[in-house]
PyMOL Python script that loads the backbone (N, CA, C, O; Angstrom):
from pymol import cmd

cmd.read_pdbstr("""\
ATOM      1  N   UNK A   1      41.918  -8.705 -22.766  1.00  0.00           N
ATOM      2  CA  UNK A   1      41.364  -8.168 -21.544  1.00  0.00           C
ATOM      3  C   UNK A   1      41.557  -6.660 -21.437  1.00  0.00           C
ATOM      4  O   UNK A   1      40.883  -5.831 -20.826  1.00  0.00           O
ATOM      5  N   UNK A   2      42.651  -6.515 -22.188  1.00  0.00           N
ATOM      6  CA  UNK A   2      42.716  -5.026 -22.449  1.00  0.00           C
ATOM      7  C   UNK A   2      41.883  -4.117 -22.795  1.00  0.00           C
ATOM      8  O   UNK A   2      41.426  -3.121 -22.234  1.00  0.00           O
ATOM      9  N   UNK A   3      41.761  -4.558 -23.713  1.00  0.00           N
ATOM     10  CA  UNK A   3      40.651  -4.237 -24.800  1.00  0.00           C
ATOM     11  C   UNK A   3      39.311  -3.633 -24.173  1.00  0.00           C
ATOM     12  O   UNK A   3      39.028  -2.436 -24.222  1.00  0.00           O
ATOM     13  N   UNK A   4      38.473  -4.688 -23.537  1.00  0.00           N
ATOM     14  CA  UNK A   4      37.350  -4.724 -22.242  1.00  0.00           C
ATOM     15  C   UNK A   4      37.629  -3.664 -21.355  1.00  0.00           C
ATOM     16  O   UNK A   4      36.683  -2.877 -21.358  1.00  0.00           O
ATOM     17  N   UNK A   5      38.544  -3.315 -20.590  1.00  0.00           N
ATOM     18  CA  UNK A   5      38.887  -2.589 -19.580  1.00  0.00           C
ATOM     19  C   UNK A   5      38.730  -0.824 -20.047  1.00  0.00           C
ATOM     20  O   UNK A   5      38.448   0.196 -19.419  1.00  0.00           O
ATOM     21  N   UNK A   6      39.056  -1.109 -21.382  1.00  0.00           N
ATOM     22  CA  UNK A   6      39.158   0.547 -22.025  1.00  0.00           C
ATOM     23  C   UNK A   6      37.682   0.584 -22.392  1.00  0.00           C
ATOM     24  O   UNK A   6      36.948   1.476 -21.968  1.00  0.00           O
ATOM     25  N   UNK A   7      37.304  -0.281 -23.093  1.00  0.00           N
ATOM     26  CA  UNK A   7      35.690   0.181 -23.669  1.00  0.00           C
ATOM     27  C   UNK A   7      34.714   0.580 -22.149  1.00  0.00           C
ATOM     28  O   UNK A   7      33.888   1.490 -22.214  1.00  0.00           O
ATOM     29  N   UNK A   8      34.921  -0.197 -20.840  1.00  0.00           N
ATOM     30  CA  UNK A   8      34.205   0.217 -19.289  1.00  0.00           C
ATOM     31  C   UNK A   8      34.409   1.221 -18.806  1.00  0.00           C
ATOM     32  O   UNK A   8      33.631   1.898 -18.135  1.00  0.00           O
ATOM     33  N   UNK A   9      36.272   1.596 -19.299  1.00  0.00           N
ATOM     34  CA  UNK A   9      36.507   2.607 -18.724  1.00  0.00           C
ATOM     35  C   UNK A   9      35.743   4.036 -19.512  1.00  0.00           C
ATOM     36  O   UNK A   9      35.364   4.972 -18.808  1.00  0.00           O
ATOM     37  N   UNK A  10      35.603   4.059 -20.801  1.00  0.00           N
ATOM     38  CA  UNK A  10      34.571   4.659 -21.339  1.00  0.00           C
ATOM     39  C   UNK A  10      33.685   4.711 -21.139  1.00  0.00           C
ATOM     40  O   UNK A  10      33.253   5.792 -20.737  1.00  0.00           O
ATOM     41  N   UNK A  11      32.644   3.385 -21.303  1.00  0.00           N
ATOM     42  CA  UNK A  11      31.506   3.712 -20.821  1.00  0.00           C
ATOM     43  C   UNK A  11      30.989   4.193 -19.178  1.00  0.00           C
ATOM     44  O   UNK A  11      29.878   4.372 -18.680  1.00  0.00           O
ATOM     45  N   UNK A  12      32.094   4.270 -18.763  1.00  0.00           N
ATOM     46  CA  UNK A  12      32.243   4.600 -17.077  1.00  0.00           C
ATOM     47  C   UNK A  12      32.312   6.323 -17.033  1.00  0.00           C
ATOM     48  O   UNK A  12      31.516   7.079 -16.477  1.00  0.00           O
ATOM     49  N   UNK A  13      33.406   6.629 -17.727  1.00  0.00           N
ATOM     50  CA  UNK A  13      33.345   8.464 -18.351  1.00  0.00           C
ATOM     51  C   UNK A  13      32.141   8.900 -19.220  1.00  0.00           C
ATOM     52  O   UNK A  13      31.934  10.100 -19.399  1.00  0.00           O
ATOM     53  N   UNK A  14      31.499   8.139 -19.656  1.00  0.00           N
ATOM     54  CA  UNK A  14      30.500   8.835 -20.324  1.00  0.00           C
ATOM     55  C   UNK A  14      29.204   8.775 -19.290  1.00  0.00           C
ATOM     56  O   UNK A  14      28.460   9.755 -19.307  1.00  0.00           O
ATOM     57  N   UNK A  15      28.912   7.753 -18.448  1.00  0.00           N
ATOM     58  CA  UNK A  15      27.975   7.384 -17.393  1.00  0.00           C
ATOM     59  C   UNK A  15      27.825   8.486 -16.583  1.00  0.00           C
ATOM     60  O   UNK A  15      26.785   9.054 -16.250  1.00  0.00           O
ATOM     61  N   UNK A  16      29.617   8.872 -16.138  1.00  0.00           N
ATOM     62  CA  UNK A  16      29.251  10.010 -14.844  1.00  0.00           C
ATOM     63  C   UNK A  16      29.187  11.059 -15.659  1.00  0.00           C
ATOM     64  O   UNK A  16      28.620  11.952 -15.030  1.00  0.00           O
ATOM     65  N   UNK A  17      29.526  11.496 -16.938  1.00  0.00           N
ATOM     66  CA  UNK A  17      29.559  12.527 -16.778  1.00  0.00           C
ATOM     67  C   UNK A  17      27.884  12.796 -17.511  1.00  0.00           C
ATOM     68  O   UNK A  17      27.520  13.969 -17.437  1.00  0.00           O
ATOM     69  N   UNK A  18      26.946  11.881 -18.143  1.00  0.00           N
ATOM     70  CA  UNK A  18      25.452  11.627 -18.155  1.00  0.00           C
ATOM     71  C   UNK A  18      24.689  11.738 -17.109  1.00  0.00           C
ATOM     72  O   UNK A  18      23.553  12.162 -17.319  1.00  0.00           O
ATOM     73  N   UNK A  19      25.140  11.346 -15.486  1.00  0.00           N
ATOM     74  CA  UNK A  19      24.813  10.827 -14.702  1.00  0.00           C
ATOM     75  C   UNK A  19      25.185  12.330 -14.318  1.00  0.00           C
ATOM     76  O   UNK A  19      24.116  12.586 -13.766  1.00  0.00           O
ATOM     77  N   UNK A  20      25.784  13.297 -14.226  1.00  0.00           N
ATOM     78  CA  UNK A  20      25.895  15.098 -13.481  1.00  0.00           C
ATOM     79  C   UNK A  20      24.910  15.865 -14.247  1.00  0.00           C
ATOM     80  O   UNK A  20      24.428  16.949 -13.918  1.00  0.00           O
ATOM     81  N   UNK A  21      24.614  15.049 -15.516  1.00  0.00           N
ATOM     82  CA  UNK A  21      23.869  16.440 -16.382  1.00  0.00           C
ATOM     83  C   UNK A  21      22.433  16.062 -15.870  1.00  0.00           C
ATOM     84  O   UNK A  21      21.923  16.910 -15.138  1.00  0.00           O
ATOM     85  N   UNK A  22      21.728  14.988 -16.117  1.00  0.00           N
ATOM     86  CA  UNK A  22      20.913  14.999 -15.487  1.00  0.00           C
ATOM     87  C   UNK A  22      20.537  14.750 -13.914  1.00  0.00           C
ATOM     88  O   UNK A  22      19.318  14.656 -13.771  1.00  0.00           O
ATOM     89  N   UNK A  23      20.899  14.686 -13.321  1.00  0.00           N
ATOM     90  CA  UNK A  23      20.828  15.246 -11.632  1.00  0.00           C
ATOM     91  C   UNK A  23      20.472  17.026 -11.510  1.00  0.00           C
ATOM     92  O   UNK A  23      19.687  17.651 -10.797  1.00  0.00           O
ATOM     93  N   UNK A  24      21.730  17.566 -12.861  1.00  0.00           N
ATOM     94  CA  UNK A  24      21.647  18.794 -12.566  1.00  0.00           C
ATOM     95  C   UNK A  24      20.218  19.190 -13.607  1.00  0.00           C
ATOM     96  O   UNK A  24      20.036  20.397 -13.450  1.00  0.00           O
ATOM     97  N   UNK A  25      19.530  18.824 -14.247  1.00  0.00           N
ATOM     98  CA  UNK A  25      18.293  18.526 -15.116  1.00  0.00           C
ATOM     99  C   UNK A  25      17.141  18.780 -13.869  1.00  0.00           C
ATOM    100  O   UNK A  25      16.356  19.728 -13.852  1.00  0.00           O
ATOM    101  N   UNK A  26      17.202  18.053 -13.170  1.00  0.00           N
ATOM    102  CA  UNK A  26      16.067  17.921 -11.901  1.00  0.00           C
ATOM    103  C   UNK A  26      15.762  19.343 -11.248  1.00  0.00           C
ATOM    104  O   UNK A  26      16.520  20.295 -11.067  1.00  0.00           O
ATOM    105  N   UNK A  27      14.402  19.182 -10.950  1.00  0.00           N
ATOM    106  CA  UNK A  27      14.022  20.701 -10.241  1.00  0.00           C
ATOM    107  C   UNK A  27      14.595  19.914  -8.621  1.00  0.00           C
ATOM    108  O   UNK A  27      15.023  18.831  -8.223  1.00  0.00           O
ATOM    109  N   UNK A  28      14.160  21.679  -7.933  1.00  0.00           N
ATOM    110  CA  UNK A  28      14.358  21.089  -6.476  1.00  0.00           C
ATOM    111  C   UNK A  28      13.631  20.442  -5.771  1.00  0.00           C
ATOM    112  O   UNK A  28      12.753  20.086  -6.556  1.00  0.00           O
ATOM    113  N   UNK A  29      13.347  19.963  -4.630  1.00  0.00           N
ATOM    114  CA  UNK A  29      12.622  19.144  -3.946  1.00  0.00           C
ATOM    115  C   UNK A  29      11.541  19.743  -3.350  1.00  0.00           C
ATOM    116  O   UNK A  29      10.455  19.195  -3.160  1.00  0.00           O
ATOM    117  N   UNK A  30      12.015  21.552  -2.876  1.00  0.00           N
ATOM    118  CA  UNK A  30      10.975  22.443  -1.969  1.00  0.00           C
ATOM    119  C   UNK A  30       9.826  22.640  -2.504  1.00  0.00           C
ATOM    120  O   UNK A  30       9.668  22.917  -3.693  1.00  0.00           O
ATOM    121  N   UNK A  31       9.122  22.540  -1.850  1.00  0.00           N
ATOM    122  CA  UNK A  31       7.488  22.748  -2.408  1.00  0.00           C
ATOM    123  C   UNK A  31       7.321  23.949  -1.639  1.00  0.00           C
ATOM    124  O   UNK A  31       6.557  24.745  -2.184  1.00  0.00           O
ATOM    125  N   UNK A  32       7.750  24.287  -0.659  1.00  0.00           N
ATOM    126  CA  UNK A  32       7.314  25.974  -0.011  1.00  0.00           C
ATOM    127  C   UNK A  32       6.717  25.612   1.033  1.00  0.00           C
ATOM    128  O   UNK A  32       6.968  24.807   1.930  1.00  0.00           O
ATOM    129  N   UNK A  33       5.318  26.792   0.650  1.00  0.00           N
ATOM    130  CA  UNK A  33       4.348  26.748   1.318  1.00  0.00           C
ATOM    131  C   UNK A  33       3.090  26.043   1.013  1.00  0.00           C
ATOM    132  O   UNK A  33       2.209  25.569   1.731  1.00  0.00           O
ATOM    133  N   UNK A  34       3.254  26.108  -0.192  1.00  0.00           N
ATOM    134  CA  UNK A  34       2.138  25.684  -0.836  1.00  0.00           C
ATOM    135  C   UNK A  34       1.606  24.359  -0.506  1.00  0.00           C
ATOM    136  O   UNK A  34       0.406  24.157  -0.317  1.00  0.00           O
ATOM    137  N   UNK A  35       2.530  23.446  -0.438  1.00  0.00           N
ATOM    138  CA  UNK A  35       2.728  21.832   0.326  1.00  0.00           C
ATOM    139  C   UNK A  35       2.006  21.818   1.519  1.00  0.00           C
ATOM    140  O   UNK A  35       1.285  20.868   1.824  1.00  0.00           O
ATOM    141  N   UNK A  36       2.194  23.095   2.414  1.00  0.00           N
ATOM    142  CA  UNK A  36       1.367  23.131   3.640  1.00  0.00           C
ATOM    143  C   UNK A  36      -0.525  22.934   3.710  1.00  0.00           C
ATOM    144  O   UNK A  36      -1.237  22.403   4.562  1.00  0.00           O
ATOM    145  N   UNK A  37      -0.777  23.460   2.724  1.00  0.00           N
ATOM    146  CA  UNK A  37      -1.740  23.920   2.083  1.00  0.00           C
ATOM    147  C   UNK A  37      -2.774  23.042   1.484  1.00  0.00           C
ATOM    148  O   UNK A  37      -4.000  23.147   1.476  1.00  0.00           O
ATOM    149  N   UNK A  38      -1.904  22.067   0.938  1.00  0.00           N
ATOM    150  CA  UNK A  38      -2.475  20.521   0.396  1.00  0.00           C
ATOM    151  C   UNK A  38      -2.335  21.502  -1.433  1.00  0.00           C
ATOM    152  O   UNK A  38      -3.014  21.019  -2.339  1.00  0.00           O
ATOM    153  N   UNK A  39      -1.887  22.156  -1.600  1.00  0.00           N
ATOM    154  CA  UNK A  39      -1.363  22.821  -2.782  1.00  0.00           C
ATOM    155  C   UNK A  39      -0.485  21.991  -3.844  1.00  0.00           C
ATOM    156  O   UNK A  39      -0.406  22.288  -5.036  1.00  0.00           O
ATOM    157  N   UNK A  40       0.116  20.980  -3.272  1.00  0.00           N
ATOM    158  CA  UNK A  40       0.975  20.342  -4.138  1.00  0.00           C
ATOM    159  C   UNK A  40       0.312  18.791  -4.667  1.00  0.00           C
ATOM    160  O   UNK A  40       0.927  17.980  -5.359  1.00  0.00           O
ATOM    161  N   UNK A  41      -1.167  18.620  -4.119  1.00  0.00           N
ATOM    162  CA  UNK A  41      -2.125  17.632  -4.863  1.00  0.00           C
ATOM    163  C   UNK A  41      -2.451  18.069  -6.360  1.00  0.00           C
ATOM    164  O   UNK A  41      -3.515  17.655  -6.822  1.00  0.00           O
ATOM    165  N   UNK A  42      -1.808  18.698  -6.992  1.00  0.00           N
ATOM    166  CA  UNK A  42      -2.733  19.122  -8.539  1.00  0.00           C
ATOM    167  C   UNK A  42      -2.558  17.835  -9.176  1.00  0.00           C
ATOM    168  O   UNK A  42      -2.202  16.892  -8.469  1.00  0.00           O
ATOM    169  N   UNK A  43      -2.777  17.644 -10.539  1.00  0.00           N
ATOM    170  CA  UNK A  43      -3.096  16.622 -11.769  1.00  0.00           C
ATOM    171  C   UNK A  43      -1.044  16.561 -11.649  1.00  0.00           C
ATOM    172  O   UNK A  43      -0.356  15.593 -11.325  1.00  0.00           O
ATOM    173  N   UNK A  44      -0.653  17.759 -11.987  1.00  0.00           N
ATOM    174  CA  UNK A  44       0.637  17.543 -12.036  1.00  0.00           C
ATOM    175  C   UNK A  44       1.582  16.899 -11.110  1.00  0.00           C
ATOM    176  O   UNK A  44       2.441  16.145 -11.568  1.00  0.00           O
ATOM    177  N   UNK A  45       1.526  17.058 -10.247  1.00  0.00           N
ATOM    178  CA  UNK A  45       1.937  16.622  -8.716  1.00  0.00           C
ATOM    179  C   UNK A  45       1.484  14.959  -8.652  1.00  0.00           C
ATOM    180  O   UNK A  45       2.270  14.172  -8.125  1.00  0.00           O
ATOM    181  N   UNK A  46       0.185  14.468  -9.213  1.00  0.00           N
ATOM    182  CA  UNK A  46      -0.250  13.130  -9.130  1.00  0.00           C
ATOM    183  C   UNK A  46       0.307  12.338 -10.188  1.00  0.00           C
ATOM    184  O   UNK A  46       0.449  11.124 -10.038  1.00  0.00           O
ATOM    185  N   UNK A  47       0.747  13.124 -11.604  1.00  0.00           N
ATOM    186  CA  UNK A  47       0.942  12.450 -12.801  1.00  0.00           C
ATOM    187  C   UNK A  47       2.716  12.348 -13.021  1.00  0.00           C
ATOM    188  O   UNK A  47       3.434  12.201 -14.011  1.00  0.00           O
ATOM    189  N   UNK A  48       2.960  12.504 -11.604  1.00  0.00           N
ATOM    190  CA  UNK A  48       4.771  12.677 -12.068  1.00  0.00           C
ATOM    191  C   UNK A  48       5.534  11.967 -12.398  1.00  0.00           C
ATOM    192  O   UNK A  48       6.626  12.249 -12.891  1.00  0.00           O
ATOM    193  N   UNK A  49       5.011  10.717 -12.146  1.00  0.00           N
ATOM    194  CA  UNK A  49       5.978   9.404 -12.594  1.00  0.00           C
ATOM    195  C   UNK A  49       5.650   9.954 -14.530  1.00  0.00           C
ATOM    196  O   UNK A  49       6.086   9.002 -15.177  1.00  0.00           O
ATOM    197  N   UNK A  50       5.248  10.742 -15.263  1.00  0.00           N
ATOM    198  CA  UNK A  50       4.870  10.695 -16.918  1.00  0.00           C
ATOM    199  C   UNK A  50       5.470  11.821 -16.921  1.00  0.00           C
ATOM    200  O   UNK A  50       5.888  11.728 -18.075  1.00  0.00           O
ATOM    201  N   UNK A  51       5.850  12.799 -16.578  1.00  0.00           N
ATOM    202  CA  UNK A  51       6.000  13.904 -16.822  1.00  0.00           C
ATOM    203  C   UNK A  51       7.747  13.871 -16.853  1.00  0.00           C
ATOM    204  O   UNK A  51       8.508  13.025 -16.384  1.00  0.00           O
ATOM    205  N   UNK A  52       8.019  15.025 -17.532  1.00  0.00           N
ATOM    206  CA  UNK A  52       9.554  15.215 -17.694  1.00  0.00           C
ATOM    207  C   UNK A  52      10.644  14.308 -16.833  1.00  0.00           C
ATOM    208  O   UNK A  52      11.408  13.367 -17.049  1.00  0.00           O
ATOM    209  N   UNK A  53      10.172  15.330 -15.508  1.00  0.00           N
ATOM    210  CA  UNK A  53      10.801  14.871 -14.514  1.00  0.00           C
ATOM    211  C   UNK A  53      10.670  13.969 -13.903  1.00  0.00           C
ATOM    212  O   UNK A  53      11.592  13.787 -13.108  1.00  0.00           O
ATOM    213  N   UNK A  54       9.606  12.983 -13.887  1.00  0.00           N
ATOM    214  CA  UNK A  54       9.560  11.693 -13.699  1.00  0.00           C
ATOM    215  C   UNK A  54      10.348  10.699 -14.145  1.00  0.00           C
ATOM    216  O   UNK A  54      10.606   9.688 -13.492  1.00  0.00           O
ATOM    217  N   UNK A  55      10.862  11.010 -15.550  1.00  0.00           N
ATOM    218  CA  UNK A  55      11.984  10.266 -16.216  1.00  0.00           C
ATOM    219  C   UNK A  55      12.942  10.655 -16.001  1.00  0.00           C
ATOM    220  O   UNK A  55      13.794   9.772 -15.908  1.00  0.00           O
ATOM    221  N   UNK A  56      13.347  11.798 -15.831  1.00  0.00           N
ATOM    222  CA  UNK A  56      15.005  12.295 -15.065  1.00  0.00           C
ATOM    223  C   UNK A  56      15.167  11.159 -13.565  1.00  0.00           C
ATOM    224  O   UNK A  56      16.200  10.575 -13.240  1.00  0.00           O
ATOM    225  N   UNK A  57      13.952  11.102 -12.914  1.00  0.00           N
ATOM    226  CA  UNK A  57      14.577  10.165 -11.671  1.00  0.00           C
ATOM    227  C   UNK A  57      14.719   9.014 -12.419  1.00  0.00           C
ATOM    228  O   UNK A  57      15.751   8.377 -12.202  1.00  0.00           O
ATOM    229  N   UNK A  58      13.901   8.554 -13.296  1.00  0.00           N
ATOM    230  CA  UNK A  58      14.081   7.148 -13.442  1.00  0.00           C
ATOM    231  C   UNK A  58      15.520   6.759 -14.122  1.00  0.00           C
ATOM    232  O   UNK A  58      16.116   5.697 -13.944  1.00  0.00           O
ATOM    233  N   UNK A  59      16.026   8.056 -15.094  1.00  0.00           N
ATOM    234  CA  UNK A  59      16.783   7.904 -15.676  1.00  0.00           C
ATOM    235  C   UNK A  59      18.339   8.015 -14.695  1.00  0.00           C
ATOM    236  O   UNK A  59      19.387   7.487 -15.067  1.00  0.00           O
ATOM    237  N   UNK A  60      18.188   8.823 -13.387  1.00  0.00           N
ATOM    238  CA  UNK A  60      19.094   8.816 -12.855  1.00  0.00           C
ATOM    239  C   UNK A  60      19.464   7.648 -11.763  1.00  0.00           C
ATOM    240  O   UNK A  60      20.550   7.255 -11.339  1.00  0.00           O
ATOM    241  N   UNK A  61      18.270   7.302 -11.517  1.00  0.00           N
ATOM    242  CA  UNK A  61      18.155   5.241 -11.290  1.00  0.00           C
ATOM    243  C   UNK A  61      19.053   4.645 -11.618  1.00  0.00           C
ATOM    244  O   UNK A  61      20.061   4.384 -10.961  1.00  0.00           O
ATOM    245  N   UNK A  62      18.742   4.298 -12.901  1.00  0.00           N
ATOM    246  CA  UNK A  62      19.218   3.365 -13.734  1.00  0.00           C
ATOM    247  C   UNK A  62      20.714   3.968 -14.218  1.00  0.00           C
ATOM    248  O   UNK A  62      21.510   3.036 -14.106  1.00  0.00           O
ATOM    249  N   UNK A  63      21.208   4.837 -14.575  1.00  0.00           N
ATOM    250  CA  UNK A  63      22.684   5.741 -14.313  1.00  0.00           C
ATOM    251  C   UNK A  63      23.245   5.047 -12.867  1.00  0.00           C
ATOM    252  O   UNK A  63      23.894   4.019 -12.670  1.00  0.00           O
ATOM    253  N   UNK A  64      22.826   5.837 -12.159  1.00  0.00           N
ATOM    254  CA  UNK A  64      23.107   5.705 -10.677  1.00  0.00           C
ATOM    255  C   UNK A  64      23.795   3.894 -10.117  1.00  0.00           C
ATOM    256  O   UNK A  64      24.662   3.614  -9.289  1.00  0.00           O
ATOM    257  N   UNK A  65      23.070   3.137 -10.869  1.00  0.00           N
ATOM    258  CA  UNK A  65      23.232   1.808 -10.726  1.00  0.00           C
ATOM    259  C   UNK A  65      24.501   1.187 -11.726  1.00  0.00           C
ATOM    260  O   UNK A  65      25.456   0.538 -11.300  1.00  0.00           O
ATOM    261  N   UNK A  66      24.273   1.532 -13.053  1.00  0.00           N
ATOM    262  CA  UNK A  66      25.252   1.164 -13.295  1.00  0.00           C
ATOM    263  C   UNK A  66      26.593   1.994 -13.462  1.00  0.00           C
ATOM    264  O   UNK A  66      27.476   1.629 -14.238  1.00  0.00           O
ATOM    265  N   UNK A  67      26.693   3.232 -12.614  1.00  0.00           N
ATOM    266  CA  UNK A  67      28.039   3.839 -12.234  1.00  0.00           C
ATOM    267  C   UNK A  67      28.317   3.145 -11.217  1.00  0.00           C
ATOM    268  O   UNK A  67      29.506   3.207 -10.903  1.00  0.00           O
ATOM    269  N   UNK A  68      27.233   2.062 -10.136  1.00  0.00           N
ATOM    270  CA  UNK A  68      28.263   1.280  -9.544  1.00  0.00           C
ATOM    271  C   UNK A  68      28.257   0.447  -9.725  1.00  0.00           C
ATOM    272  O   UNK A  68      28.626   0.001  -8.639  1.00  0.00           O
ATOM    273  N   UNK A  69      28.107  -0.418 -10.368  1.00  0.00           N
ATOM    274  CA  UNK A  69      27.995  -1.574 -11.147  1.00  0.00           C
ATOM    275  C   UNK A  69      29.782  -1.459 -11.897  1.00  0.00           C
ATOM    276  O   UNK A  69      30.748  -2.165 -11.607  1.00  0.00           O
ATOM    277  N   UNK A  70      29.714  -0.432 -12.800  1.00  0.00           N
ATOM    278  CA  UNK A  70      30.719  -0.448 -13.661  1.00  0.00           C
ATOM    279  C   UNK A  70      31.646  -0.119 -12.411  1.00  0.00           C
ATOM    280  O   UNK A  70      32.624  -0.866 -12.374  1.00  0.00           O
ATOM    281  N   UNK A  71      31.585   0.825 -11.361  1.00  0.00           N
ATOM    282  CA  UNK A  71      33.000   0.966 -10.618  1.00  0.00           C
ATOM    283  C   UNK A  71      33.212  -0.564  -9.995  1.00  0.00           C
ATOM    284  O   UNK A  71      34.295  -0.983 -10.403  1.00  0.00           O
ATOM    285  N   UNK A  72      32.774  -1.206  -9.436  1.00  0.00           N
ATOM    286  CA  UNK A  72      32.672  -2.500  -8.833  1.00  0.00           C
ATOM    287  C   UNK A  72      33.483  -3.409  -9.826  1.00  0.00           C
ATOM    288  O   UNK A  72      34.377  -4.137  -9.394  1.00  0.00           O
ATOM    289  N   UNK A  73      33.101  -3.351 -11.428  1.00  0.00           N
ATOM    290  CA  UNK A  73      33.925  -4.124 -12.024  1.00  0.00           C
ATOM    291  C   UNK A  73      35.152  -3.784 -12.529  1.00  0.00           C
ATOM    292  O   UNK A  73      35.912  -4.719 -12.784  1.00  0.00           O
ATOM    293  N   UNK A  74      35.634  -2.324 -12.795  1.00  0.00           N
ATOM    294  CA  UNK A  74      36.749  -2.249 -12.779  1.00  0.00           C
ATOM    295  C   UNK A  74      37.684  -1.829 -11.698  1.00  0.00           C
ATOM    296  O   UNK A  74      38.821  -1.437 -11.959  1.00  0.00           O
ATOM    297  N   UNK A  75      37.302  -1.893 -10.716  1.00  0.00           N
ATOM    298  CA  UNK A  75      37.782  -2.414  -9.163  1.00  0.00           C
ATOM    299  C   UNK A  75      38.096  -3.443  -9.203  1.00  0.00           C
ATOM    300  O   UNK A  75      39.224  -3.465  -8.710  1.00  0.00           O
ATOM    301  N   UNK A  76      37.837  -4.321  -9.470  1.00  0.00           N
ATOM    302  CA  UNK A  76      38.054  -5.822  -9.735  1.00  0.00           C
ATOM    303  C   UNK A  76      39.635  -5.803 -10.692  1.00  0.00           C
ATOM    304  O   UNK A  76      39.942  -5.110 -11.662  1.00  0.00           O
ATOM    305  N   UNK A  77      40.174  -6.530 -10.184  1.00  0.00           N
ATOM    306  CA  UNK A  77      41.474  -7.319 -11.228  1.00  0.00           C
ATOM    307  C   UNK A  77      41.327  -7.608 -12.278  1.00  0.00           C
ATOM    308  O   UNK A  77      40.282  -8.224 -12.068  1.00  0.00           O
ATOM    309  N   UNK A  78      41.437  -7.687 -13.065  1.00  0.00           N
ATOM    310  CA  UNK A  78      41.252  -8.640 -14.552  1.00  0.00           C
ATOM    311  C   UNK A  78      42.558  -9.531 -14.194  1.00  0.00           C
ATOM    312  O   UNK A  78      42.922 -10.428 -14.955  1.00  0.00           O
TER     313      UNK A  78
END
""", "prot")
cmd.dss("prot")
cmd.show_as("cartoon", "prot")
cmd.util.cbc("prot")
cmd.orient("prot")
């Protein structure tokens, strides 16, 4: 059981510290002015789930989940 506890606790240190780089990967949220404008409808703006940063959220999803996933289980007793 030992054993288990060290390999989570690893993959738990490598999660968050995966899980800061890309958060910090992500642009910001502000669109400006331009948003006012109807400026932020381009091809790019519509196609974002494909684009770079579309996979940084998805990727910080799926991070995001199992940093609590993994804290939840080694919270737990063995």
């Amino acid at each position: 059981m030992e054993i288990l506890r060290i390999i989570l606790t690893a993959l738990f240190a490598i999660d968050c510290i995966a899980l800061t780089v890309v958060v910090l990967m992500q642009e910001g949220k502000q669109q400006g002015l331009g948003a006012i404008a109807g400026a932020a409808d381009t091809y790019w703006g519509k196609n974002k789930g494909r684009s770079m940063e579309g996979k940084l959220v998805t990727a910080t999803k799926i991070m995001a989940a199992a940093f609590f996933i993994l804290a939840a289980v080694l919270n737990m007793s063995f």
